[in-house]
N, C-alpha and C positions, 0 to 999 in steps of 0.2 A: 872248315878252316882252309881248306886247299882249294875251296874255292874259290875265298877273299884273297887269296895269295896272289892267284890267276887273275882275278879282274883287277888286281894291284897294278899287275904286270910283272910280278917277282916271281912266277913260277920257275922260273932258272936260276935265279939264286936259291929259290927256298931246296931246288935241289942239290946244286952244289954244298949248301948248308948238312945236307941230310950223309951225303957223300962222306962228309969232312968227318961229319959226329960219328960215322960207325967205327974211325978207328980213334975215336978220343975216350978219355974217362968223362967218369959223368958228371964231374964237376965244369970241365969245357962242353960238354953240350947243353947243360944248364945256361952256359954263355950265350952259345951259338944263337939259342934260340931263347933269351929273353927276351924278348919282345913276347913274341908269341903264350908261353909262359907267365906275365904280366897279362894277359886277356884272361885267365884264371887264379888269377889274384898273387902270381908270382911266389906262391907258397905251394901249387902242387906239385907233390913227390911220387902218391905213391896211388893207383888208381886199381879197386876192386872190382871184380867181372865177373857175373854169373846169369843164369836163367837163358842164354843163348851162346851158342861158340862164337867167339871172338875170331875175324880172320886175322890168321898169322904174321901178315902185313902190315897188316893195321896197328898189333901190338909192336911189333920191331919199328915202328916209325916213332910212336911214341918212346919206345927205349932210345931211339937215338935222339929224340927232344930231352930225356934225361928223367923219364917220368917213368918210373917200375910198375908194369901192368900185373898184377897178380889176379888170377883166375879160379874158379873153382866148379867144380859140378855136385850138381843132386839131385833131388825130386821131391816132391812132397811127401810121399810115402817112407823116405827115410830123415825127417823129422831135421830140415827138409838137405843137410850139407853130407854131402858124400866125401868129396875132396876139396882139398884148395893149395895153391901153392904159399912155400913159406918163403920170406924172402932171403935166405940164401940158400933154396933152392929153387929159384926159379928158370925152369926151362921153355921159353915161349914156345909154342906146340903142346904143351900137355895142360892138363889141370890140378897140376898135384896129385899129393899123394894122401892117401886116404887121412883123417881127422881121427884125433887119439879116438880109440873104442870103435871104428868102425872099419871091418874088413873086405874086402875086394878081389875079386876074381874073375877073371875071362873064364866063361864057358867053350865049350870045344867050337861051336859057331861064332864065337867072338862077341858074344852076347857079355854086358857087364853087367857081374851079379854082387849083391852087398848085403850086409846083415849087419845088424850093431842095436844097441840100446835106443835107438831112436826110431829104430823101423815100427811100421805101423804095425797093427794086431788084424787088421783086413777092413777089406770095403764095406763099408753099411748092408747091412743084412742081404749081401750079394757072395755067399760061398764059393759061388761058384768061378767069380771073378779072383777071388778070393786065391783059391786054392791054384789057379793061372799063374800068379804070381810070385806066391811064397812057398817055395817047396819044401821036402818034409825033414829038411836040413834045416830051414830057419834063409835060406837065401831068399833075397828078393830080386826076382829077375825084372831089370831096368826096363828092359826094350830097345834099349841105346849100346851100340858097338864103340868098343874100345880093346886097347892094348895096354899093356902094365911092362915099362922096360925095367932090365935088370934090376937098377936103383929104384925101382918101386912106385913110377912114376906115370900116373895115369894119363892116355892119348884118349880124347873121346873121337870116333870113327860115324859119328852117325846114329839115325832110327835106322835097326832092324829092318823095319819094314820099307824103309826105301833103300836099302841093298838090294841090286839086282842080282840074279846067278845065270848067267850066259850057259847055253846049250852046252858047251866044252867043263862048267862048272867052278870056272874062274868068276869070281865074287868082284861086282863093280860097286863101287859108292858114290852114291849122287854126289858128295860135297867133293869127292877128283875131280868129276867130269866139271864140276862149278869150276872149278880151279883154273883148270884148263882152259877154260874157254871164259875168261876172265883175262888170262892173259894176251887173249887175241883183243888188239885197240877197236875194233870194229864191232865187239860184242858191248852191249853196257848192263 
């Protein structure tokens, strides 16, 4: 879409537009950007997200086109929705908060672990994978890092296994470093 914008020649308006909608209601940025809006039938409101994190960005752009991105995380092993946000509580950054019957908890690594009626019973005649995963509480550890703020609202932080831990033992996450250097113009 910001591509067609660009070879429009609008790329400065369509910013000034985005400028205007962060401090409008959503019924002026539904204006703002009809147009754009009408290229998906002028009827979408409300746009669901799972199976990869959403950049943060990316969401807030759409909020300021006037279009509620709601998000959620899981895995197939817990049948398969872990969280999702509801729409009035949607905080772009997180994915919700856990789905009735299914509970959530950061491990002391920051590891998110979950259990509910929908977890699986273990891998195909693989015990041993098995027992890696579902400890003798009934949790299923994800392999994905996340936080749980006060209101109960899940941040997904990454794989596990691509958290670095620096000599000093300060924990890096590949999707900051992505961050960071995203916002340098000269990275693509």
């Amino acid at each position: 879409m910001e591509r067609g914008v660009d070879q429009a020649g609008r790329g400065a308006t369509f910013e000034r537009l985005h400028a205007r909608a962060r401090r409008a209601p959503k019924p002026v940025r539904r204006l703002l950007f009809r147009s754009v809006l009408h290229e998906f039938g002028g009827r979408l409101h409300t746009v669901g997200v799972g199976a990869s994190a959403l950049d943060v960005e990316i969401a807030r752009r759409w909020e300021e086109m006037g279009v509620d991105i709601l998000q959620g995380y899981g895995a197939t092993e817990m049948g398969p929705v872990v969280s999702f946000t509801r729409p009035g509580r949607n905080v772009i950054g997180t994915v919700g908060e856990p789905i009735p019957g299914v509970e959530v908890r950061i491990a002391e690594d920051g590891e998110i672990l979950a259990r509910g009626p929908g977890r699986f019973a273990g891998y195909w005649k693989n015990a041993e994978a098995t027992a890696a995963a579902i400890d003798a509480d009934g949790w299923y550890h994800t392999g994905d890092l996340g936080v749980l703020t006060a209101d109960g609202l899940l941040t997904f932080r990454g794989r596990k296994k691509d958290m670095l831990a620096l000599p000093d033992g300060q924990k890096v996450y590949a999707e900051d470093v992505e961050a960071v250097l995203k916002q340098d113009a000269r990275v693509k």
